[in-house]
C-alpha positions as a Python dict, from the first residue, in 0.01 Angstrom:
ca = {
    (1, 'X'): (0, 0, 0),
    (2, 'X'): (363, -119, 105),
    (3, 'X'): (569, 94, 326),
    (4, 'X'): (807, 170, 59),
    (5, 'X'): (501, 307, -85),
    (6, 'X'): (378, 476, 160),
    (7, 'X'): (733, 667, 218),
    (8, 'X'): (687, 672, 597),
    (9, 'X'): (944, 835, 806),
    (10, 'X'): (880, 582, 1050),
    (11, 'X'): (718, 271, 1099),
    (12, 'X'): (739, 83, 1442),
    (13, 'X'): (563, -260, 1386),
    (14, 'X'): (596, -316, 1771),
    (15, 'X'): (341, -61, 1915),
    (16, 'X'): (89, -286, 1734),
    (17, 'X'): (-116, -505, 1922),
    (18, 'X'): (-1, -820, 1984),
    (19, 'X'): (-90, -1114, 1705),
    (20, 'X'): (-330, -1316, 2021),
    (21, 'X'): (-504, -1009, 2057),
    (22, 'X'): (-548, -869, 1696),
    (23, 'X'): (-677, -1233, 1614),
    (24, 'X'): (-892, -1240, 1925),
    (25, 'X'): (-1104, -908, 1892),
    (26, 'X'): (-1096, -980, 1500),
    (27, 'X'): (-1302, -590, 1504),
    (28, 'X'): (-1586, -736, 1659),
    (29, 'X'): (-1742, -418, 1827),
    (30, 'X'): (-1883, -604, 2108),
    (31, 'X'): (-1544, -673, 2223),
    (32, 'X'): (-1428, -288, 2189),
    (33, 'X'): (-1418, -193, 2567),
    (34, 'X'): (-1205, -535, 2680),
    (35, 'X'): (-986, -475, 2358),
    (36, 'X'): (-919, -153, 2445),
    (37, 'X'): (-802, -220, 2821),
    (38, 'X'): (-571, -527, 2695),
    (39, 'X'): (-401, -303, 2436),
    (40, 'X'): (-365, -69, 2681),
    (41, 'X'): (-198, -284, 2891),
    (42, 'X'): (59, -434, 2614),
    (43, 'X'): (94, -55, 2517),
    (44, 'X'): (217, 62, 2932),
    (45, 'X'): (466, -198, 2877),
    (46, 'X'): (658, -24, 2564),
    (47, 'X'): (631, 348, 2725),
    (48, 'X'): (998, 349, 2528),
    (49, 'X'): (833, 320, 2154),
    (50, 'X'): (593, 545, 2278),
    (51, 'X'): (787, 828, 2403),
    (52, 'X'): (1005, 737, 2035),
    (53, 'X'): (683, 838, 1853),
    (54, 'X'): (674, 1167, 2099),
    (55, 'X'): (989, 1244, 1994),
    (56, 'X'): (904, 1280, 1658),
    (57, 'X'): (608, 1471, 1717),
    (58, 'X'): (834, 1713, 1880),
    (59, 'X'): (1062, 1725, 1598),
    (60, 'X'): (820, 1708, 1335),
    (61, 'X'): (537, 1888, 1460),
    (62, 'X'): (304, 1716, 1347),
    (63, 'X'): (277, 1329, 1315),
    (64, 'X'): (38, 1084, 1075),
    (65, 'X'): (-51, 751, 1259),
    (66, 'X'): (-136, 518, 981),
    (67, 'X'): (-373, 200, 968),
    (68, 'X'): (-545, -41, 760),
    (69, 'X'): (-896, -82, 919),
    (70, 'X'): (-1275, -25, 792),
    (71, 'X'): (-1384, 18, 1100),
    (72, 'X'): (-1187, 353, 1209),
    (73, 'X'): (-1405, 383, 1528),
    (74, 'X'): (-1254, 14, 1662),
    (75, 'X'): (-922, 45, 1554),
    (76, 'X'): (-575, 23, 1738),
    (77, 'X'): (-479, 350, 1635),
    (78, 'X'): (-784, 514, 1801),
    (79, 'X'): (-625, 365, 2170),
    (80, 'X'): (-250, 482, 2054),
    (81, 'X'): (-391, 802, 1969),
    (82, 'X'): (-581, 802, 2314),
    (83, 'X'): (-243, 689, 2501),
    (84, 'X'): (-9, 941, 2292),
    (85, 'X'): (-230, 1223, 2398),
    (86, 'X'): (-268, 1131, 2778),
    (87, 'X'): (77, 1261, 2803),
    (88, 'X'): (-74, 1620, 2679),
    (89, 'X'): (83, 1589, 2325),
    (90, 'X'): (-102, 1576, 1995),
    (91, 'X'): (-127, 1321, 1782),
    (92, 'X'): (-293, 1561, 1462),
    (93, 'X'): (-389, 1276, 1227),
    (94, 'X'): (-534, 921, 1171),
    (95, 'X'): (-512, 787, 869),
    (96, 'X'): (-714, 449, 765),
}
């Protein structure tokens, strides 16, 4: 589905991981835990997109985190979720 499609009120390409580590893990579940940390790391370093997406939350309520992934255990918006909520907000939905 395209974005237009989609009719997202935002969409911030950045806070995904970056291309070497995407291509790297490739959802192999073995390499969960070590994914995780690195994406953590590239996320720490864009605290400005994420407290955009807080922002929202606040004004919206209630914010959709969207993903294309079979694998919705392994999945870069499982960690963004994670990081968005270690600040004590709510992130209420994931959507594969």
């Amino acid at each position: 589905m395209s974005k237009q499609k989609a009719k997202l009120d935002l969409w911030i390409k950045e806070v995904a991981p970056s291309n070497e580590l995407r291509q790297w893990f490739s959802h192999e579940p073995d390499k969960w835990k070590e994914f995780k940390g690195a994406y953590r790391k590239e996320l720490s370093e864009k605290q400005n997109l994420l407290n955009q997406i807080r922002q929202l939350e606040k004004e919206k309520d209630t914010i959709t985190l969207v993903f294309s992934a079979r694998d919705t255990e392994h999945s870069n918006a499982v960690v963004l979720k994670e990081m968005l909520e270690s600040k004590k907000h709510t992130v209420s939905h994931v959507v594969a």
